[in-house]
Phi, psi and omega in degrees: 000318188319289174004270181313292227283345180303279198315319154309307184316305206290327162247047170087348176275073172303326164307302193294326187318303187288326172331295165297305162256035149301319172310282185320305199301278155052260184271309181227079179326319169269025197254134217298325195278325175308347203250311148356288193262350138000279187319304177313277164341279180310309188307290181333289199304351217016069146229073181301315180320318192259285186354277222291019141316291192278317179264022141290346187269346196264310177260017173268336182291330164244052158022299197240022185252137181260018156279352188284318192274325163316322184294308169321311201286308191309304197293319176314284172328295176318341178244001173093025203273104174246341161292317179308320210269327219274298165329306167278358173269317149335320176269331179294008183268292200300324156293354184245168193253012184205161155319290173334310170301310170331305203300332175284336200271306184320313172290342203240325156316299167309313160333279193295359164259359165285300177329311176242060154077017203271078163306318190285342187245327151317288207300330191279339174257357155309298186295330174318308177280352182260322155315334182281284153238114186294003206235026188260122188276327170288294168320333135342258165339291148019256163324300193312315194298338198287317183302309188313280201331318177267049203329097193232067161318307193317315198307284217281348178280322153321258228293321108025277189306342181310309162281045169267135185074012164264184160315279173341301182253078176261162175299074219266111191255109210284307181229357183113033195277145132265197163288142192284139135271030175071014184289162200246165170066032200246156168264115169238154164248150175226126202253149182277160215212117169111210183282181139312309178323300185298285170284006160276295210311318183297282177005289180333321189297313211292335176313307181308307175291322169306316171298026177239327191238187182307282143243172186215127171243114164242156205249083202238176170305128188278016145281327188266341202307307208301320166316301161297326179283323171311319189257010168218025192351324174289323157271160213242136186236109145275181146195082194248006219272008158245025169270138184308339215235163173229085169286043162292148153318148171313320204299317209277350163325304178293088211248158162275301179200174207207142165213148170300136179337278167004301177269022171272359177280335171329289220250003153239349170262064234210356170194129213309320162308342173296340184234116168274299192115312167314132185296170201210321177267147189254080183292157160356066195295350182279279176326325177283326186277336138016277198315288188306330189274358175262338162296286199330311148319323184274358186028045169210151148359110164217137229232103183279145169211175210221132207191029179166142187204154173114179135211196203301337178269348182257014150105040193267359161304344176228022179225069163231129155242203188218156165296340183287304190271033167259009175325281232259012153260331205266006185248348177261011158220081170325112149095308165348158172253123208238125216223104184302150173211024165284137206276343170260147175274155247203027177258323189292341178277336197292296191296316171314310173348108152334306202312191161220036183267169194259122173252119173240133142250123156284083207301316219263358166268281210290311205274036191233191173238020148226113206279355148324307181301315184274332183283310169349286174307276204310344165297353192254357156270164197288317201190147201249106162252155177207179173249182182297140150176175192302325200294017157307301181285333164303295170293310146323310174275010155247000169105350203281190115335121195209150195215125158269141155303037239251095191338176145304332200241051195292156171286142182289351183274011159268344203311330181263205197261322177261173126287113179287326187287343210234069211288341200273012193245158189224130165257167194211123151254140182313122174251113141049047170069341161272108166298028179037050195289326162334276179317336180289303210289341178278312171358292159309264226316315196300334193257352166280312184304324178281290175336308198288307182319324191265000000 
């Protein structure tokens, strides 16, 4: 009975999976592999909250097994519980009897310390499970992030590729191409991967990459498209690529080989000197002087900002601010125009506000599925603050002046003191839970004063 529902589970058929075991819990409610692939089914199902029910219940009855605690650690993760998860994967370290045992709790350890910015120690248990098995495609991956973050570029875009063809990155093969190695005069596509965020980021890359090859197709969020054709003329832009069917031109059919975006930085970005830092998208120019002429009318300072990014699985419980505690950016330009650029609407926090500072959302710039609409705007402003989120990468990769937030538990392309893609963005990183909104707010003064100066 197990079997099967082992077997359903494993290939998405969750419903008949849980029928059995339910059947199995049933007759023995404690009996640990029903309990098991329970846990397993709901993490599928996204109700990690009830899995870490049961494998909390798995490891108060079996202590000393150290799957158990692993098990534990995962469901922890998953909900962002990471000093929790980071604790069981340590005692399932601690439990275990073989190398072999090492190696999962060793891989998903590292995992929760990328999470919460600990590079040096993701990396020492990276190398530890690869002491194990060289050939482990997570623990690889891993590792390339711990290298990006400390930017050991040659390392981490190799090491990086590993999770090429995962959930996560998958590999999307147009006609039966393989993956680009970086060969020159090949016609490739490079298909899009992650957020928005993720791919403007990718972006920097295309110039480059197109001087390498024959033609260059990229496959993108079909929000970007239009934005991207504008900021790359040379290259031909879809944004099909969860479409069933490839309503491509004939001509563009004929491909050599394909990469997730992401990993095109492998063959060009290979060294800190490889990033220039210069902006590369070209929003509306008809449309951006719109904008200015409606700043113009307002004859003050305008200031877009962003105050929450993400979602729950990507940490945004911790890439948050409240408008209250951005006060002491809006006081530090009195009589400013302060222009929401959060991508969910954003009038119930606006209206809700205390302050007496002046907050708008433009709906019809943010709240849209073209993100054309959104770069217009944001080019036309004096200046960006935000906590991580994609208009960081919107903003950076358009030149404007920009000051990011940056968690305690940062994403890796926060790892170093700068954005290398970005010269125009400056980060403020989070202390022991203070975000320093001071250090913002003088930031913000200085750079209207120095500007008025000139």
């Amino acid at each position: 009975m197990l079997e099967r529902a082992r077997v359903l589970a494993e290939n998405g058929h969750l419903a008949e999976a849980w029928k059995e075991c339910s059947n199995a819990l049933q007759e023995n409610p404690e009996s640990p592999h029903a309990m098991v692939l329970a846990s397993f089914i709901l993490e599928r199902e996204g109700k990690p909250e009830a899995a870490w029910h049961i494998a909390k219940r798995l490891t108060q009855m079996y202590p000393n097994e150290s799957a158990g605690w692993t098990n534990l650690g995962k469901f922890a993760d998953t909900m962002w519980r990471m000093e929790e998860a980071k604790g069981c994967y340590q005692k399932a370290l601690s439990l275990a009897k073989s190398k072999d045992q090492e190696l999962g709790p060793l891989v998903n350890l590292a995992a929760t310390y990328l999470q919460l910015g600990d590079w040096e120690n993701g990396k020492k248990c990276s190398e530890r499970a690869l002491a194990i098995d060289p050939d482990n495609r997570k623990a690889t991956h891993n590792l390339g992030i711990c290298q990006l973050a400390m930017q050991d570029w040659e390392h981490g875009w190799a090491n990086y590729r590993a999770s090429v063809g995962s959930i996560q990155r998958p590999a999307y093969s147009y006609t039966g191409e393989g993956l680009w190695e970086g060969e020159t005069g090949q016609t490739v596509v490079l298909s899009g991967e992650q957020g928005l965020g993720d791919e403007i980021n990718a972006a920097s890359t295309f110039e480059d990459v197109r001087a390498m090859c024959k033609r260059l197709i990229v496959d993108c969020d079909p929000r970007l498209v239009n934005l991207f054709r504008r900021s790359f003329p040379g290259i031909t832009f879809y944004g099909t690529r969860n479409d069933a069917e490839l309503n491509w031109a004939q001509e563009d059919r004929q491909i050599d080989a394909s990469l997730p975006m992401m990993q095109a930085h492998e063959y060009v970005r290979t060294s800190s000197e490889a990033f220039n830092g210069k902006p590369y998208l070209k929003a509306d120019p008809d449309r951006i002087e719109m904008w200015k002429g409606l700043w113009r009318s307002k004859k003050r300072p305008v200031v877009g900002i962003a105050w929450s990014g993400g979602i729950k699985s990507t940490g945004s419980d911790f890439r948050r601010w409240t408008l209250a505690d951005m006060q002491p950016v809006f006081d530090a330009l009195p009589g400013a125009h302060f222009v929401s650029l959060q991508y969910k609407d954003a009038q119930g926090e606006i209206d809700a506000y205390q302050g007496n500072a002046d907050i708008k959302q433009y709906q019809f710039a943010t709240l849209t599925k073209d993100y054309d609409d959104t770069a217009a705007l944001v080019a036309s402003l004096d200046m960006v603050v935000s906590v991580q989120t994609s208009v960081i990468h919107l903003a950076g990769a358009l030149g404007v002046p920009t000051l990011c937030g940056v968690s305690s538990n940062s994403q890796w392309r926060y790892g170093g003191d700068t954005l290398p893609w970005y010269s125009c963005v400056e980060l403020f990183r989070q202390q022991g839970g203070d975000w320093g909104m001071q250090a913002v707010a003088d930031r913000v003064r200085s750079h209207f004063q120095l500007r008025k100066a000139a």
